[in-house]
FIZAMAR-948433 format. One record per residue (C-alpha): residue number from 0; residue in three letters; x, y, z. Coordinates in nm, 4 decimals. Example, Ala and Ser with C-alpha at 12.3 -4.5 7.8 and 13.67 -1.06 7.14 Angstrom:
<rs>
> 0:ALA:1.2300:-0.4500:0.7800
> 1:SER:1.3670:-0.1060:0.7140
</rs>
This chain:
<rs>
> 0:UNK:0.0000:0.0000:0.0000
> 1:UNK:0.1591:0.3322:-0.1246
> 2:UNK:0.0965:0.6572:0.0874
> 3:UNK:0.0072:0.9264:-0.1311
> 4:UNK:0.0172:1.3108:0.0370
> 5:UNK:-0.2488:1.5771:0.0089
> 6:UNK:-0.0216:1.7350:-0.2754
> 7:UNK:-0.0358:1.4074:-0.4619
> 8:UNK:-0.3660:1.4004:-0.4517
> 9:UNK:-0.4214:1.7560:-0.5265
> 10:UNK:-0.1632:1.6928:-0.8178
> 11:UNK:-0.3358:1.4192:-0.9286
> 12:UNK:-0.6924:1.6600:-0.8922
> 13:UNK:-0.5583:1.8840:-1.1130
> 14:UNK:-0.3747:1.6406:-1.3485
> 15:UNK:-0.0249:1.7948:-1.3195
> 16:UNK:0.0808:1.4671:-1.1522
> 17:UNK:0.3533:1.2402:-1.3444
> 18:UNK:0.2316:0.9862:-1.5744
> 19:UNK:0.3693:0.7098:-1.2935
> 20:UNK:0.1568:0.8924:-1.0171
> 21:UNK:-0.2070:0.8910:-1.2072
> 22:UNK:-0.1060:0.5623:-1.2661
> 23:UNK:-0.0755:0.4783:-0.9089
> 24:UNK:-0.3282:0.6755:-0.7953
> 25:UNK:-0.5870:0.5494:-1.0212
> 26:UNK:-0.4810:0.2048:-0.9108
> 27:UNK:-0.5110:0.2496:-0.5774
> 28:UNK:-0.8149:0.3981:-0.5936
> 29:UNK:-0.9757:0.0981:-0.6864
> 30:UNK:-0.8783:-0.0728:-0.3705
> 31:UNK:-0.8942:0.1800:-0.1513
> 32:UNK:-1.1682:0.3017:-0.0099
> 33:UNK:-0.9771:0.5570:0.2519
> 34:UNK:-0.7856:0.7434:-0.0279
> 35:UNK:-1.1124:0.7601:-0.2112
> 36:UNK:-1.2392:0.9211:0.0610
> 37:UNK:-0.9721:1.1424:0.1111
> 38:UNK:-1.0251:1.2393:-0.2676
> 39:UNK:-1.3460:1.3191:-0.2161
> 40:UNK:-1.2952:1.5924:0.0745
> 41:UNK:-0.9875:1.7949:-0.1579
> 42:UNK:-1.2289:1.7846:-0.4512
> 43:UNK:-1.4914:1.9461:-0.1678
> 44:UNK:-1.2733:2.1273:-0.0371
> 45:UNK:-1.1393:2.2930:-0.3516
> 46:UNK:-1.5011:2.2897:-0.5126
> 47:UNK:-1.5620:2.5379:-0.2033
> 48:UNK:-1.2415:2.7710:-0.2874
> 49:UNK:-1.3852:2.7983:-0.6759
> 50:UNK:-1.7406:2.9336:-0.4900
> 51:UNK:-1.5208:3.1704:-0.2861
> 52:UNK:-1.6332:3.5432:-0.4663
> 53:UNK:-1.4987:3.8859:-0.2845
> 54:UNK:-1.7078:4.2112:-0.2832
> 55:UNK:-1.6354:4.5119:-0.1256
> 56:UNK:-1.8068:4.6455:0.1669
> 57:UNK:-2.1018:4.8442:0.1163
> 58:UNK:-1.9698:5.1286:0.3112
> 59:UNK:-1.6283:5.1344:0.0829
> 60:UNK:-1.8303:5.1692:-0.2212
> 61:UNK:-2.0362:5.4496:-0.0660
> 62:UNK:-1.7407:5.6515:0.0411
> 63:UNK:-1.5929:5.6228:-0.3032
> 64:UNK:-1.8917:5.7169:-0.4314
> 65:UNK:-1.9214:5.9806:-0.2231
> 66:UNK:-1.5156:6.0743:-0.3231
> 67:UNK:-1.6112:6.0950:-0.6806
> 68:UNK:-1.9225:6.3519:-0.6515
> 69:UNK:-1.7020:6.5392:-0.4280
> 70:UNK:-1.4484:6.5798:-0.6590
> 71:UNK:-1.6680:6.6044:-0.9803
> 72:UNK:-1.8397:6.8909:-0.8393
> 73:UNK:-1.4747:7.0770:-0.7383
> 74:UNK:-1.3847:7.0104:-1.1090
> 75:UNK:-1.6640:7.1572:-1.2415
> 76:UNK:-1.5788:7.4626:-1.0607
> 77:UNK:-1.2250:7.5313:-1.0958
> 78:UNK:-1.3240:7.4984:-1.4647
> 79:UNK:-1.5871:7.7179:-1.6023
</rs>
């Protein structure tokens, strides 16, 4: 039984693992239920990271809002 590390397996997820490591992966994968397993929670895991969105708080975008009147108005003044 060959132990394979989270980076194997994450290698192997995202098939830039050597030709010799898919091939011992996918062959241990048919007898092992625990590295199947183990599988399964990094593809969760990195199914949840490729959910993951960012956004800007509500108040940041207000007060940049508010920046840009502020200094659209002081333009339009300085320049009749």
């Amino acid at each position: 039984m060959t132990l394979f590390t989270p980076e194997d397996l994450l290698l192997y997820l995202y098939k830039e693992s050597s030709s010799e490591l898919t091939i011992a992966i996918d062959m241990a994968l048919r007898e092992d239920w625990t590295l199947r397993e183990k599988l399964q929670e990094i593809q969760s895991s990195v199914d949840g990271l490729e959910k993951i969105t960012v956004a800007p708080r509500m108040e940041v975008i207000l007060k940049v809002m508010q920046y840009a009147r502020e200094t659209a108005v002081e333009s339009i003044q300085h320049h009749p």
